[in-house]
C-alpha positions in Angstrom: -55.7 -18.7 6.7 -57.4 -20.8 4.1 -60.0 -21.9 5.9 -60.6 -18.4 6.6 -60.9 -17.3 2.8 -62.7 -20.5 2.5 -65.1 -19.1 4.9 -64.8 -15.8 6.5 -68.1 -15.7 8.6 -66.7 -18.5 10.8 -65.3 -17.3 13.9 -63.3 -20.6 14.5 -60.7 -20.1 11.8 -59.9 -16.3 13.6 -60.4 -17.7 17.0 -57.5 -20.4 16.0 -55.2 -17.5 13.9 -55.1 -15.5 17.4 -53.9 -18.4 19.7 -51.3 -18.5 17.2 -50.1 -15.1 17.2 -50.1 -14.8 21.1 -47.2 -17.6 20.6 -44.8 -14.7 19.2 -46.3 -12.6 20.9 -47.5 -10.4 18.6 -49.8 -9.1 20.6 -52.1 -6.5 18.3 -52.2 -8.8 15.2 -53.6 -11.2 18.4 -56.5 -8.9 19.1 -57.8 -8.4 15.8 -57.9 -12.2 15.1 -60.2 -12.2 18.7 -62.2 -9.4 17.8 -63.1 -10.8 14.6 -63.9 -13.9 16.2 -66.0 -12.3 18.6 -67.7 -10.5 15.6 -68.4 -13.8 13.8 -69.8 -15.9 16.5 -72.4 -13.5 17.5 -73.4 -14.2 13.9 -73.0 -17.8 13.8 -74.0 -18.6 16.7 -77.0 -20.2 16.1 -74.5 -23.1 13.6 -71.2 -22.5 15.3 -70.4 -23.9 18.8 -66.5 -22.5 20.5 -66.2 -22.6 23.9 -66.6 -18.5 24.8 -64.1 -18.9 27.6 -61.1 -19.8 25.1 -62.5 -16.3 23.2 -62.9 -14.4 26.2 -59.4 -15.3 27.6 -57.9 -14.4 24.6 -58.9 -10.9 24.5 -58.4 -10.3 27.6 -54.4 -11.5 27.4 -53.6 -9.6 24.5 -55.7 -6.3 25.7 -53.0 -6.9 28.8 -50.2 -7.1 27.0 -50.9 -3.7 25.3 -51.1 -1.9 28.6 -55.0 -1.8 27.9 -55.6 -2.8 31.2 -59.9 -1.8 31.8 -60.7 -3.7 28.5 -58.9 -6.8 29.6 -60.5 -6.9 32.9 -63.4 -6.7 31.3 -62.9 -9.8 29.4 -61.4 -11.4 32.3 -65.0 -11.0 34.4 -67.0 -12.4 31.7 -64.8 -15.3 31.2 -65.4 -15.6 34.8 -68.9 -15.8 34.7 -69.3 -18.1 31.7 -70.3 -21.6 32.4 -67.5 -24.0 31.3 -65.5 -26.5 32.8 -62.9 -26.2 35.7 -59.9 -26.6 33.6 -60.9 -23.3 31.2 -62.4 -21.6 34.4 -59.2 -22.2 36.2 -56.9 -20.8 33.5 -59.0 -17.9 32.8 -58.8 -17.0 36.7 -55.2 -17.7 37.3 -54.6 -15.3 34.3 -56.7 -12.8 35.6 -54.7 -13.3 39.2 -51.2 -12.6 37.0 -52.7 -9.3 35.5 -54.1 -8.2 39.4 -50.4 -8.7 40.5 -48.9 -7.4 37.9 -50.7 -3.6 38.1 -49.7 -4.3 42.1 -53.3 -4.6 43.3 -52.5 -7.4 45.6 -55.7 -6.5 47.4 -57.9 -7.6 44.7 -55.9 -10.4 43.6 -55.9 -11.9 47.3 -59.7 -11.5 47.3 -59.9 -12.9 43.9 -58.0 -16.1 45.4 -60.7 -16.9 47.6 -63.3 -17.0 45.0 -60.8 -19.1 43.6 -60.4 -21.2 46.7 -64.2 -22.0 46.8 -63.8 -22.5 43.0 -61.6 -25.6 42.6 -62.6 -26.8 46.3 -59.1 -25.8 47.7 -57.3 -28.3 45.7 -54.3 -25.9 44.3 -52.0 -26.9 41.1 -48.7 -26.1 41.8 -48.6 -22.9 39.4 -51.6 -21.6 41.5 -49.7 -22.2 45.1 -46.4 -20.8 43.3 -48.7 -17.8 42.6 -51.2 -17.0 45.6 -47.1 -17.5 47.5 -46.0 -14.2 45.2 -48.9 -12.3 45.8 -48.5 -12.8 49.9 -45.2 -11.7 49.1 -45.7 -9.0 47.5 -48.1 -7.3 49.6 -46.3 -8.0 52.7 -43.3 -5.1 52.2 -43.5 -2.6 49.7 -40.6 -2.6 47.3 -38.1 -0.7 48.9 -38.2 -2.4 52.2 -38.0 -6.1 50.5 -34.2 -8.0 51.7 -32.7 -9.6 49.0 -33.8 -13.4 51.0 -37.5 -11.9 49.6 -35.8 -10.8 46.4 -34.1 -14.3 45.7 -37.8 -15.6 46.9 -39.8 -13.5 44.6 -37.1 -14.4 41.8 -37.4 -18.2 42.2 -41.9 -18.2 42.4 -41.2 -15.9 38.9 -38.7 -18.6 37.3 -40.5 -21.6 38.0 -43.8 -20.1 36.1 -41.7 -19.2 33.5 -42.0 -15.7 33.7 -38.2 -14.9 32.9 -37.5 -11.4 32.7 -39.5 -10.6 36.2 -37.3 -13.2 37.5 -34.1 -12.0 36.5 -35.5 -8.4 37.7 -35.5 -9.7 41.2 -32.5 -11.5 40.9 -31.0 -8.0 40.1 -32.6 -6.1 42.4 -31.4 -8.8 45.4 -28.1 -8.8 44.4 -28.6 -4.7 44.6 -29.3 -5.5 48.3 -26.5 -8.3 48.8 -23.6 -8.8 46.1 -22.4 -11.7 45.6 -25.1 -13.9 47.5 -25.1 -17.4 46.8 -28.6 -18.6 46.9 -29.4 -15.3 44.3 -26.3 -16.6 41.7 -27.6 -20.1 42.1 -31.3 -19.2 41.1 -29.7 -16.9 38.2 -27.5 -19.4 37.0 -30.8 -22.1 37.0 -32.6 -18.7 35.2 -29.2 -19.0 32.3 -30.4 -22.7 32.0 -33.6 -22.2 31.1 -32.5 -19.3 28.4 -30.5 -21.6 26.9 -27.4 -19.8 28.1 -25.0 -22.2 29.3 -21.6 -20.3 29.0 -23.3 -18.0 31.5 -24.7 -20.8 33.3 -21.3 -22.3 34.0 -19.7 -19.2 35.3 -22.2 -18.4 37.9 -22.6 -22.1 39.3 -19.1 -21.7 39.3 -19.4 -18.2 41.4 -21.3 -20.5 43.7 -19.2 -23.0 44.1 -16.1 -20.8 45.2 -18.3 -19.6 47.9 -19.6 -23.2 48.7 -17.4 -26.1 47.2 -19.7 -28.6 48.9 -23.1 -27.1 47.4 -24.4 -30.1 45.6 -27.0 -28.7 43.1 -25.0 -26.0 42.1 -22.5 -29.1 40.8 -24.9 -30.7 39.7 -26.0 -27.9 37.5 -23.0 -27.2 36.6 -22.5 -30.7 34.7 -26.0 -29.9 33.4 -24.4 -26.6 31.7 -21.2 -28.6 30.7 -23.0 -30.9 29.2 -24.9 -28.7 26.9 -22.2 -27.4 25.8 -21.3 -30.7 24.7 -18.4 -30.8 27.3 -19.2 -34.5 28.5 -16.1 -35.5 30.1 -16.3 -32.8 32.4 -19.9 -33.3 33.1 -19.7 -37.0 32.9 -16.6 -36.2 35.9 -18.6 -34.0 38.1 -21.9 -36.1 38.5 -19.7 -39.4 38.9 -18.2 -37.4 41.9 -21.8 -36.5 43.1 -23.0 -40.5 42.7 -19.8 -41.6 44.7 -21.1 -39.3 47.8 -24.9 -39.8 47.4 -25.6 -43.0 45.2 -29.1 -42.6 46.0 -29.7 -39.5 43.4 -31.6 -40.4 40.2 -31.4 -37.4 38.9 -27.7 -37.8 38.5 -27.9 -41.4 37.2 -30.3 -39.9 34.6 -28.7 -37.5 33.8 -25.1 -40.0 33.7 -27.6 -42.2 31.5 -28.6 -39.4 28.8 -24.7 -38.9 28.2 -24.0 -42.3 26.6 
């Protein structure tokens, strides 16, 4: 903010102020700090050197997050057509692939991916596998004719990019289809985890585990949620149990470690 009094023709100190309120998500306060940004480089161009990808990306994901859909494609396309380097190119399309997916035009999204494809060579991340996965998905039954094995599917792509409350939305919807299904509480309880929720971690590896004593994640989880909430003994009990049958899992030997 200083730097911005100190000189408010720069479009860096704005560019910088908008990344930050995106963290929060305060979404509006995010698109005015682009805007302006915007406003000043075309001014400063000529002194003043950001890479317009960064800018261009950020309008376009807080445009999205106010349902202003048109404008953020917008944005989107010319970030896409900018020069730059793989790694902004890459984020600016993947970004662009969430909001295709998201308004349901899987269409689009899965003809996007093969610009995409030709983009990075074929050479996936794992986010971007996760993702083009959710899209097939997605388009391959509409929503009422998904099972809850898609459901649980859909879930788990959504919770391992972090996208939390459309992976608890699935969740629900699956357990809609089938109550009570393991695979569905073990993903939700892996969901509580991540939310920092162990209490409700704990009772539905638990749930899991009366349906399938033997299911060796869920227990391991399980001490994972004991153990942040600073019930060691128990969780220190549960993986020595686990090592005894499979001594070969470093997972739970770390995890036995980070106790002491």
């Amino acid at each position: 903010l200083q730097a911005r009094r100190l000189n408010p023709e720069s479009s860096i100190p704005p560019l910088f102020l908008g990344i930050v309120a995106l963290q929060p998500e305060n979404f509006a306060e995010a698109r005015a700090y682009y805007l302006q940004a915007q406003s000043n480089q075309i001014k400063m161009a000529h002194i003043e050197h950001i890479n317009p990808v960064d800018l261009l990306t950020g309008l376009a994901t807080s445009h999205a997050a106010l349902n202003e859909l048109k404008a953020a494609e917008g944005y989107y396309l010319q970030a896409l057509s900018q020069p730059t380097d793989l790694k902004h190119w890459r984020k600016a399309s993947r970004l662009y692939l969430n909001q295709l997916k998201n308004q349901g035009d899987y269409e689009r999204a899965l003809k996007h991916f093969e610009t995409h494809t030709q983009h990075v060579n074929g050479e996936y991340t794992a986010t971007e596998a996760q993702l083009y996965r959710e899209i097939v998905l997605l388009k391959s039954l509409p929503d009422s004719q998904r099972p809850a094995d898609v459901l649980n599917d859909l879930g788990q792509l959504a919770l391992l990019q972090d996208q939390y409350p459309s992976a608890d939305d699935y969740f629900q919807q699956a357990l809609q289809k089938k109550p009570a299904y393991a695979p569905v509480l073990f993903n939700q309880g892996l969901l509580a985890l991540a939310q920092k929720q162990p209490q409700q971690a704990q009772a539905l590896f638990e749930q899991v585990l009366l349906q399938q004593p033997k299911h060796f994640k869920a227990r391991f989880n399980l001490g994972q949620a004991l153990a942040q909430q600073k019930q060691t003994q128990r969780a220190r009990e549960i993986w020595q149990g686990l090592l005894i049958e499979q001594p070969q899992q470093a997972e739970v030997l770390e995890a036995l470690e980070n106790l002491r």
